[in-house]
C-alpha positions as CSV (number, residue, x, y, z in Angstrom):
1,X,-45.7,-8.2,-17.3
2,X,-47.7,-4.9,-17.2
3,X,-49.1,-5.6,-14.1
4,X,-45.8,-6.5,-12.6
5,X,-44.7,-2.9,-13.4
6,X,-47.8,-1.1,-12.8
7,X,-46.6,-2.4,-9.2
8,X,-43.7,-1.9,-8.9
9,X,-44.2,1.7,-9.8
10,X,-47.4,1.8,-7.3
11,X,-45.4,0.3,-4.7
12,X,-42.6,3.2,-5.3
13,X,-45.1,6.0,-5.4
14,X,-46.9,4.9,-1.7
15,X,-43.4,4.8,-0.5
16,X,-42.3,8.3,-1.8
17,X,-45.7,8.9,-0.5
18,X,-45.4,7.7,2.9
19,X,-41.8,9.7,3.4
20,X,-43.5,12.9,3.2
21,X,-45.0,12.0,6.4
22,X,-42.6,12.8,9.4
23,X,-44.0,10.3,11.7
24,X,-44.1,7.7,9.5
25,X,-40.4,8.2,7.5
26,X,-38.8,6.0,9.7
27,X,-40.8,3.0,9.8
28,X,-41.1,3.6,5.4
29,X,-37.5,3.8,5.6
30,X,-37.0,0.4,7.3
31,X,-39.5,-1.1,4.9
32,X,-38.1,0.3,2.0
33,X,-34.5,-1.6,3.6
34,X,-36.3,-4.8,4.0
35,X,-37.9,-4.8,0.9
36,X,-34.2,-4.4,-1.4
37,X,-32.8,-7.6,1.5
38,X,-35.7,-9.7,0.5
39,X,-36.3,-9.1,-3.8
40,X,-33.3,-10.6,-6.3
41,X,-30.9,-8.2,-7.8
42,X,-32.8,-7.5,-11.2
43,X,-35.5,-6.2,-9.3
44,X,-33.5,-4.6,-7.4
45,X,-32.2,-2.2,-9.9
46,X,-35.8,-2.2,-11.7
47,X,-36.7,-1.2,-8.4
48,X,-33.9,1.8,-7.9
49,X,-34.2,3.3,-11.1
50,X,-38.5,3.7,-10.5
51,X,-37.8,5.2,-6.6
52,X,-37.5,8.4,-6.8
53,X,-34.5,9.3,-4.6
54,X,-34.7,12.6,-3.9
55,X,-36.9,12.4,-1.2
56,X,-34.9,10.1,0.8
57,X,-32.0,12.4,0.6
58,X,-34.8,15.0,2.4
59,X,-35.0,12.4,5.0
60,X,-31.3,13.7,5.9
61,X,-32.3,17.0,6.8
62,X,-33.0,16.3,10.3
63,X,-31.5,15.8,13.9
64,X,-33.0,12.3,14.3
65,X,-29.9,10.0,14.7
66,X,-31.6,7.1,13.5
67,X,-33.5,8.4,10.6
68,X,-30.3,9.7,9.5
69,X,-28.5,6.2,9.9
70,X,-32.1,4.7,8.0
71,X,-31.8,7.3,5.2
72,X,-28.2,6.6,4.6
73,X,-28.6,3.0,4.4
74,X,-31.4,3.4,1.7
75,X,-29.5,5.5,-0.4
76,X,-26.7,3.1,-0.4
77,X,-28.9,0.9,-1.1
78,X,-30.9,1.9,-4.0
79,X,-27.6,4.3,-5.8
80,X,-25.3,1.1,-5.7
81,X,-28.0,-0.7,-8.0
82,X,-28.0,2.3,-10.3
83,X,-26.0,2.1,-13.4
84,X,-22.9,3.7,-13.3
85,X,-22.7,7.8,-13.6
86,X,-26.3,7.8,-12.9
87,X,-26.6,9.2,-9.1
88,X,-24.2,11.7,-9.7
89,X,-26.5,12.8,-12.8
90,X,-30.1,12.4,-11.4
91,X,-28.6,13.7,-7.7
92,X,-25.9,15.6,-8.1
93,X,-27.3,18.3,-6.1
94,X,-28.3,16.0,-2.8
95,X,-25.3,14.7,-2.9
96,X,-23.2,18.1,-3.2
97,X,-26.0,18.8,-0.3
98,X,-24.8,15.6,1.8
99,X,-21.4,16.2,1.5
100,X,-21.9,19.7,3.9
101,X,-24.1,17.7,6.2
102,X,-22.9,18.0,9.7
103,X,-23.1,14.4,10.1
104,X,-20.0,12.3,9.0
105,X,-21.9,9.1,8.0
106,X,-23.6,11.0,5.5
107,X,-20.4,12.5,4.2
108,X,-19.4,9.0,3.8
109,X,-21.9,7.5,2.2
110,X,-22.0,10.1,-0.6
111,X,-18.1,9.8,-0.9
112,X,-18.6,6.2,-1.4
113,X,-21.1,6.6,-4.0
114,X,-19.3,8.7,-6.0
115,X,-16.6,6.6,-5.8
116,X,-18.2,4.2,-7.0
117,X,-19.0,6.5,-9.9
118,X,-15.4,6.9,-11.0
119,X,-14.3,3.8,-12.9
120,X,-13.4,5.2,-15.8
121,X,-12.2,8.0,-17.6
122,X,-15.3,9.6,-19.1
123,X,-16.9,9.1,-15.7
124,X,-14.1,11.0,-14.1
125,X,-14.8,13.9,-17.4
126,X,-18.7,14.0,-15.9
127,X,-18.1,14.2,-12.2
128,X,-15.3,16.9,-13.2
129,X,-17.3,19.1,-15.0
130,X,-19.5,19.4,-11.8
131,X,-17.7,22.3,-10.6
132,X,-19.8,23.5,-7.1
133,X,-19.4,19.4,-6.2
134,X,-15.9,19.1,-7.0
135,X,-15.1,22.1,-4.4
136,X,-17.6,20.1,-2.0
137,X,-15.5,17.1,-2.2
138,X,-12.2,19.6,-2.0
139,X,-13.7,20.9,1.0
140,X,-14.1,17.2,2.5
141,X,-10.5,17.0,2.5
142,X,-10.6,19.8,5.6
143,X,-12.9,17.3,7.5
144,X,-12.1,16.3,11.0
145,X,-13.0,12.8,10.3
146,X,-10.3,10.6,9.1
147,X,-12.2,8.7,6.9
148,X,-14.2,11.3,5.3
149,X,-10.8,13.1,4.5
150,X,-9.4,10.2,3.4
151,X,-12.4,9.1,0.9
152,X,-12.1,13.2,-0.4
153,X,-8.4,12.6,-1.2
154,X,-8.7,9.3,-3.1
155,X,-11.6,11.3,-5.4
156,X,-9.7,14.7,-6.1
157,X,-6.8,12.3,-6.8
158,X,-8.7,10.3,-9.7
159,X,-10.0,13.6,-10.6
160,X,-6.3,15.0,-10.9
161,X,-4.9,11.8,-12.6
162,X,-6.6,12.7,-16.1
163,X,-5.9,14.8,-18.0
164,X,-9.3,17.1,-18.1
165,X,-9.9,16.5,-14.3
166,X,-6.2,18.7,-13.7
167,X,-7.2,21.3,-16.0
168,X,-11.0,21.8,-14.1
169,X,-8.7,21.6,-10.6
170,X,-6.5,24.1,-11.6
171,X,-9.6,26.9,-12.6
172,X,-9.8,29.7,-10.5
173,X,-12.8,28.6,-8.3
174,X,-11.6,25.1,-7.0
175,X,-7.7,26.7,-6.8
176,X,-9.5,29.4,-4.1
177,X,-11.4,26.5,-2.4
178,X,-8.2,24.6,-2.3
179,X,-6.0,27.5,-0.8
180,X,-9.3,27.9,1.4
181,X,-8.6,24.2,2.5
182,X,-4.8,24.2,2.9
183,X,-5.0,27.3,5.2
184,X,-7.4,25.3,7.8
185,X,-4.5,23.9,9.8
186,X,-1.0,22.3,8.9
187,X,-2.2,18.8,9.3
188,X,-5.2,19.6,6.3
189,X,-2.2,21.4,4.6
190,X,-0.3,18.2,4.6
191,X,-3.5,15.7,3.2
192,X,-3.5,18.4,0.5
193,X,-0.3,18.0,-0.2
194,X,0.2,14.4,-0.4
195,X,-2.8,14.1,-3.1
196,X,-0.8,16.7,-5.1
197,X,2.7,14.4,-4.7
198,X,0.4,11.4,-5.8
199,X,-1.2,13.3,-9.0
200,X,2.8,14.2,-9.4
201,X,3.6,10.7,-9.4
202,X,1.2,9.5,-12.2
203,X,3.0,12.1,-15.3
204,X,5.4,14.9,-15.8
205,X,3.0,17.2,-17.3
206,X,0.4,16.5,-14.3
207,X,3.3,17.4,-11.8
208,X,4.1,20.8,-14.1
209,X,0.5,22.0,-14.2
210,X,0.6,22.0,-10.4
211,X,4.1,23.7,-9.9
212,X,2.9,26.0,-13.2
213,X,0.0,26.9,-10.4
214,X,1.8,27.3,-7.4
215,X,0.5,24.4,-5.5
216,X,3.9,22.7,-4.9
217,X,6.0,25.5,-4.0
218,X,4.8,25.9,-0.3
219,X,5.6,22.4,0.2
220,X,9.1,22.9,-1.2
221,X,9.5,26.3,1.1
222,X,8.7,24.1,4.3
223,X,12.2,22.0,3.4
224,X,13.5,25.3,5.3
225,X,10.7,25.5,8.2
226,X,12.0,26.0,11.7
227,X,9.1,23.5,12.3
228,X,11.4,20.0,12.4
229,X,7.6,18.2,12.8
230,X,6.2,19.5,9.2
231,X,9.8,19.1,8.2
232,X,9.7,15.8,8.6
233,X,6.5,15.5,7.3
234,X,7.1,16.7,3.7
235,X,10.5,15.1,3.1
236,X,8.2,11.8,4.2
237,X,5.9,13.0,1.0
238,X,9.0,14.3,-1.3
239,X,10.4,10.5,-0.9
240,X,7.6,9.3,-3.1
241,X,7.7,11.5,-5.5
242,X,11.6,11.7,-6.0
243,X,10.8,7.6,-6.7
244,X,10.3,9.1,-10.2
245,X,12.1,9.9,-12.9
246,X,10.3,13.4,-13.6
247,X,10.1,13.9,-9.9
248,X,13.7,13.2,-9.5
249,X,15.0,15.8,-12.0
250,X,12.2,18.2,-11.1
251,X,13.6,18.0,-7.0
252,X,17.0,17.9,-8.3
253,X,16.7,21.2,-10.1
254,X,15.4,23.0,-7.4
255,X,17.9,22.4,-5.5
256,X,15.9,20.3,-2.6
257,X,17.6,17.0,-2.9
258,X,21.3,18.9,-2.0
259,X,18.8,20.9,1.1
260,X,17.4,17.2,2.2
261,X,21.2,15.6,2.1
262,X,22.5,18.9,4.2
263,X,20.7,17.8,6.9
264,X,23.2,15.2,7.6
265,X,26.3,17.6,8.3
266,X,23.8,20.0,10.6
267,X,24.9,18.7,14.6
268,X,22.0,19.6,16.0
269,X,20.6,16.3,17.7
270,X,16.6,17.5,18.0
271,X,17.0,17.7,13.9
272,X,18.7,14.9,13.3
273,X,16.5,12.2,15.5
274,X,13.5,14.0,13.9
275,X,14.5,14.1,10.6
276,X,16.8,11.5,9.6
277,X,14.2,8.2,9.1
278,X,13.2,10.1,6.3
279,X,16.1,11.3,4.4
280,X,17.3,7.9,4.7
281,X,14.0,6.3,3.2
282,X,14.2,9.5,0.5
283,X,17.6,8.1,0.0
284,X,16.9,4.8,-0.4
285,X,13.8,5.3,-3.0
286,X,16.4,7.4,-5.1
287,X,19.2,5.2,-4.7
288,X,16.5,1.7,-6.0
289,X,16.5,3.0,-9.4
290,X,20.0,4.8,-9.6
291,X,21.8,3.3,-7.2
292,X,25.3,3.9,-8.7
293,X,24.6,7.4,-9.4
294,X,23.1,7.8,-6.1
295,X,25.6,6.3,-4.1
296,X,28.8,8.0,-5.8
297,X,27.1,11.3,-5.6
298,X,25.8,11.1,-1.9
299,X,28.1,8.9,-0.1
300,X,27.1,10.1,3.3
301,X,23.9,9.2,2.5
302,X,24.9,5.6,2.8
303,X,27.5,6.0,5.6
304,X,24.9,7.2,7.5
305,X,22.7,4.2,6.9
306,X,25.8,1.5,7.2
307,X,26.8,3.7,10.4
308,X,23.4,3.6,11.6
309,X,23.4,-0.7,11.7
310,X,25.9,-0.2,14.7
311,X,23.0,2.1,16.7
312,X,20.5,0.3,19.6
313,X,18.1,3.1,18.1
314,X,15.7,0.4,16.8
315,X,13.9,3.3,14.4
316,X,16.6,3.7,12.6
317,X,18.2,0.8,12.9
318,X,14.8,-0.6,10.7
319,X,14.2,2.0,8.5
320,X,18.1,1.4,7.4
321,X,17.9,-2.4,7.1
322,X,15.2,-1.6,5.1
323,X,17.1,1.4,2.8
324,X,19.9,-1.7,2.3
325,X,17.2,-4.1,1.1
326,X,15.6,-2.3,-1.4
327,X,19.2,-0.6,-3.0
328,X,20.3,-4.3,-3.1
329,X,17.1,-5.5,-4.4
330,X,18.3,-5.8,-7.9
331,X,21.8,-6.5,-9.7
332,X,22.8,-2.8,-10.3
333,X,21.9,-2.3,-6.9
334,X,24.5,-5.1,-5.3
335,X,27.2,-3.7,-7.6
336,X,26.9,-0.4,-6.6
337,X,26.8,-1.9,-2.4
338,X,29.9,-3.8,-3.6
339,X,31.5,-0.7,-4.5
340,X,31.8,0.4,-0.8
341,X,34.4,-2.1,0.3
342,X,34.4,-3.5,3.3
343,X,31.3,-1.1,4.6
344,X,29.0,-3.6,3.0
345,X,30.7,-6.7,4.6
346,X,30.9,-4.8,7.7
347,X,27.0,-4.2,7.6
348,X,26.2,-8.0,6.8
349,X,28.3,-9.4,9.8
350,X,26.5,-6.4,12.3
351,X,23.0,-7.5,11.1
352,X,23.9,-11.6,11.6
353,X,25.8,-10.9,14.9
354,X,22.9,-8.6,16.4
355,X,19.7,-11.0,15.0
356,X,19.8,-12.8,18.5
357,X,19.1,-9.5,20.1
358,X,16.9,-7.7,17.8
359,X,13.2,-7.2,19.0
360,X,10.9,-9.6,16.4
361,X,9.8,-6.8,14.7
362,X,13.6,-5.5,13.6
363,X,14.2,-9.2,13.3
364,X,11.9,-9.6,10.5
365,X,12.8,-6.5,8.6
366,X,16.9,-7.9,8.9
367,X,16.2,-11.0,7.5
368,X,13.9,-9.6,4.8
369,X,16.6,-7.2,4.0
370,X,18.8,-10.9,3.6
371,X,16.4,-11.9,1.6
372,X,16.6,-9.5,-0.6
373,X,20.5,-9.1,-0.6
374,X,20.9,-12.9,-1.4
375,X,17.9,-13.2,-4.0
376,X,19.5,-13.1,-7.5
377,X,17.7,-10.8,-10.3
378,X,18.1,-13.3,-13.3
379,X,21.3,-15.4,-14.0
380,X,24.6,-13.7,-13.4
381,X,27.8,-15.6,-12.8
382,X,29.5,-12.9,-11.1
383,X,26.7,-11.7,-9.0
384,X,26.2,-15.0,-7.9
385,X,29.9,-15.1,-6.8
386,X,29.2,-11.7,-5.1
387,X,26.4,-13.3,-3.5
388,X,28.2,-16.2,-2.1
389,X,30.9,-14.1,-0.6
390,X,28.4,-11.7,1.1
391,X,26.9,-15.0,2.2
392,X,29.7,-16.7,4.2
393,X,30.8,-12.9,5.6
394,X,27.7,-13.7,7.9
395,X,29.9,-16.7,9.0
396,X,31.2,-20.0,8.7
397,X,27.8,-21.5,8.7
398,X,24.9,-19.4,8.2
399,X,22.6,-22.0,7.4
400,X,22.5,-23.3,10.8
401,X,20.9,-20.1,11.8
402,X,18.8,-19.3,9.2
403,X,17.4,-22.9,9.2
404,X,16.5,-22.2,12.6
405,X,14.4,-18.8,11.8
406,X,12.6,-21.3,8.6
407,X,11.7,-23.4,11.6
408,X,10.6,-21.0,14.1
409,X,7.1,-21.3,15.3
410,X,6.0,-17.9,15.5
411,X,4.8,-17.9,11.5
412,X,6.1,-14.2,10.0
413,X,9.8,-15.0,11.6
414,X,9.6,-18.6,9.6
415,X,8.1,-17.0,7.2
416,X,11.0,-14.6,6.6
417,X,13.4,-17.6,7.3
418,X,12.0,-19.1,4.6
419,X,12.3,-16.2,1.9
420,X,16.1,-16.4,2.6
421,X,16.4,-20.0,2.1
422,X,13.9,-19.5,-1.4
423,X,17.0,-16.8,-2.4
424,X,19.8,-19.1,-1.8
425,X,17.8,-22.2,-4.0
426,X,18.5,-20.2,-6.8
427,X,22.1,-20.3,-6.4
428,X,24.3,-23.8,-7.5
429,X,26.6,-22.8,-4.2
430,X,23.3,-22.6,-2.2
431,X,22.2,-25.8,-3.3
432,X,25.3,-27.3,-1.8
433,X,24.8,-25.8,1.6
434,X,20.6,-27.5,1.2
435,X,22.1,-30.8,0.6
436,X,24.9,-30.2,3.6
437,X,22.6,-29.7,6.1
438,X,21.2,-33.0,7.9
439,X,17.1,-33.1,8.2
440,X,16.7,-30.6,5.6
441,X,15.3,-32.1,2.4
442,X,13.0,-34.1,4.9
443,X,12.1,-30.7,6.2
444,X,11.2,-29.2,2.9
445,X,9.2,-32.6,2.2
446,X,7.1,-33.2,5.6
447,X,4.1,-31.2,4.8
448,X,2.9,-32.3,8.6
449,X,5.4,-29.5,9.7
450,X,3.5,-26.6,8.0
451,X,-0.1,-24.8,8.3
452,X,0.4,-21.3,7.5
453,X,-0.5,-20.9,3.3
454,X,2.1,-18.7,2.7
455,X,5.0,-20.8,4.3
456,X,3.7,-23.9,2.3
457,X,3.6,-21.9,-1.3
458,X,7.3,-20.7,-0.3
459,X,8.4,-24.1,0.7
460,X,6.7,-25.4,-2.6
461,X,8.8,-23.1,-4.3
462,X,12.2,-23.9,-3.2
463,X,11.2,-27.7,-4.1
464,X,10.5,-26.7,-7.3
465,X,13.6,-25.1,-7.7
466,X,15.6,-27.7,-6.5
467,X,14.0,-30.5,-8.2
468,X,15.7,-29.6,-11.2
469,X,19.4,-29.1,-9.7
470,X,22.0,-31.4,-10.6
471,X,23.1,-31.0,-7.1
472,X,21.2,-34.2,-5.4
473,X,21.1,-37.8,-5.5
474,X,18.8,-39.6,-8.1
475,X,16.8,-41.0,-5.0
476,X,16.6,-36.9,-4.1
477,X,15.2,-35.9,-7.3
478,X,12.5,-38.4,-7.9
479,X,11.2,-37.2,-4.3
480,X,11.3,-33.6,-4.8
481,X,9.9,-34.2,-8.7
482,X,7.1,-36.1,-6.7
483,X,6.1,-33.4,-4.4
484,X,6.4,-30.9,-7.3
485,X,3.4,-33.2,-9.0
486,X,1.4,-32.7,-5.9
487,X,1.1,-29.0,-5.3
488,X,1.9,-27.0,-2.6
489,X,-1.2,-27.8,-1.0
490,X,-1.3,-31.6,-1.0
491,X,-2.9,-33.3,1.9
492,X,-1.4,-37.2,2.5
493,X,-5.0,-39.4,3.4
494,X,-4.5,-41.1,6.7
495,X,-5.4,-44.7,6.2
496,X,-6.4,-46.5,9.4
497,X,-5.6,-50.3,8.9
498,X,-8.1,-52.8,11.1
499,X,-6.2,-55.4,12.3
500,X,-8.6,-59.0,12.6
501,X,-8.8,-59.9,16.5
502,X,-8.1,-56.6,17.6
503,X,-9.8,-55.2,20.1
């Protein structure tokens, strides 16, 4: 066993060794790669923990693409068999150092590392306390590669979802950093501020520490920016954060939700093209979780989006389908539709009238939007009732077209076909219309007819549903019951019969 580590150690030492060399760095480099493919993963991280790291991430200080490339491999490599916390303790600096490399694979690779290193909340405690790195990653944020920004928001945002990591973001030297960030350009500005609308989401006292330090007013000024662009942009970010209770009343009491809804009586066009997706999505979010509230209180809100069903503007003609969807989700939320008359029924006849003509895209989002108006949230006799009369407003026979979609051959149409038949199994009346319909229980049943994993778990469903309705036949019952038995992935063996004499 000594002389096992006595090599390993040697082994680590010629390699460290060999790096110093210029010339030979990238062939040591490659051999240090081949050598972690080739050994099993204890040895691995025996290995790791004995290579001294350091001067690999000295391999990086050079213009040699593909020593670069090498170096960052290695130090993927040996860091991910490191035990967690311990790169960003033994190398805090080289990686604070990598982060400001020119090269955007090297950002990368030190982004991913330490997130790695931030599964936990004392983890998230250690990397926060690393002030000068912190900024580094802050400063990431600014970067003009995508996914380097994008890796930089995700950590600040774990940092900023604890408790400790707000209260280190919030000191004086990562606030300048950050206001050194935010002034790079509008479109940095705007990263910025969505990681601060995300740490808003998680509490209320997260979301006051960053008003209490000024970092949400500038996005609440822009509500009243000439520029309809970033206009758009932050009522895009203040729709997830008004999704919360805390964010709701916080919005609410400064006044922005009564600014957003304003821009619905403004007649200038340029505004209202620009703008108006995402009002009606901020709507929407709001009016999921207080829909009665919501909808007595803005009631243009919704006449836009029921007006806006009529429109052969296909953007927000979706983005409205989808706004009615998710208000009618749940029971409160169908009540509260309900409460609008004949705007409601109105709606549901325009979306089964125009289906034919909608592009497959808009097709999809209408008939998930059925979905979700016919899908019952727990047993209620009167919302089932509701339900049913929403159901035949689509017309005498809306089965015969939705049974059509279930069998449609392009897979995310049958798909969503099949998610409004799975709504209407929960229903008694629903039920009835299954067991109208010729071919249909022989449809559910023929497991030939199906290939695509998610259609055959929805199908499986609906047959598990029904098997236990009073609606069908003995005969019926035994043969859903029987498919029940064998899953929804059940594969009939073909049995090929040899007949004597046959050629």
């Amino acid at each position: 066993m000594t002389v096992k580590m006595a090599t390993r150690e040697d082994w680590c030492s010629n390699q460290i060794s060999k790096l110093q060399v210029e010339d030979q760095r990238i062939s040591t480099l490659n051999e240090i790669k081949d050598h972690f493919a080739a050994i099993p993963q204890d040895e691995a991280i025996r290995t790791a923990n004995n290579l001294e790291l350091s001067q690999v991430f000295d391999c990086l200080n050079n213009s040699n693409t593909e020593q670069i490339e090498l170096a960052c491999e290695v130090l993927s490599l040996c860091m991910t068999n490191l035990s967690l916390g311990d790169s960003t303790n033994r190398y805090g600096t080289p990686l604070e150092r990598a982060l400001n490399h020119p090269y955007s694979s090297v950002k990368v690779m030190a982004l991913k590392e330490i997130q790695r290193n931030i599964t936990d909340e004392n983890l998230i405690i250690d990397l926060s306390k690393r002030h000068t790195l912190v900024n580094s990653i802050i400063r990431c944020i600014g970067d003009g590669d995508l996914d380097v920004a994008k890796r930089a928001s995700t950590v600040i945002f774990s940092i900023g979802a604890t408790t400790y990591g707000i209260q280190q973001l919030l000191l004086i030297n990562c606030l300048k950093t950050i206001h050194e960030v935010m002034a790079i350009s509008e479109v940095v500005r705007l990263r910025i501020n969505e990681v601060f609308i995300n740490i808003s989401k998680t509490s209320e006292s997260s979301m006051q520490a960053l008003q209490s330090a000024g970092l949400l007013s500038q996005m609440l000024q822009d509500i009243d920016n000439n520029d309809l662009l970033l206009k758009m942009n932050i009522i895009e970010l203040l729709s997830q954060l008004v999704i919360t209770k805390h964010g709701y009343v916080f919005l609410e009491s400064q006044g922005i939700i009564k600014k957003i809804f304003s821009h619905f009586e403004n007649e200038d066009p340029l505004s209202s093209m620009i703008c108006e997706p995402g009002i009606i999505k901020f709507f929407g979010h709001m009016a999921y979780w207080k829909p009665s509230e919501m909808i007595s209180k803005y009631p243009l809100a919704l006449n836009k989006v029921f007006y806006n069903i009529q429109l052969d503007d296909l953007t927000l003609v979706g983005i409205s389908l989808d706004t009615i969807g998710h208000i009618g989700e749940k029971n409160e939320g169908k009540y509260a539709l309900e409460s609008t008359g004949d705007k409601i029924l109105v709606a549901l006849k325009t979306i089964s009238e125009k289906l034919a003509s909608y592009p497959t895209e808009i097709r999809i989002r209408a008939l998930n939007c059925l979905e979700n108006l016919l899908r019952i949230d727990g047993f209620d006799s009167k919302v089932t009732n509701l339900i049913k009369k929403w159901y035949y407003t689509m017309g005498d026979n809306p089965m015969e077209w939705i049974y059509k979609f279930a069998q449609n051959p392009f897979s995310e149409l049958r798909l969503a076909g099949l998610g409004i038949l799975s709504a209407m199994s929960s229903h008694h009346w629903g039920q009835e219309c299954f067991r109208n319909t010729p071919g249909f229980i022989e449809f559910l049943l023929d497991r030939r007819n199906e290939t695509i994993k998610e259609c055959k778990e929805v199908k499986y469903d609906i047959v598990k549903t029904l098997s236990t309705s009073s609606v069908f036949d003995h005969s019926t019952q035994l043969r859903l019951q029987a498919f029940v038995k064998e899953g929804p992935f059940y594969v009939q063996a073909v049995t090929e019969v040899a007949i004597e004499g046959e050629d």
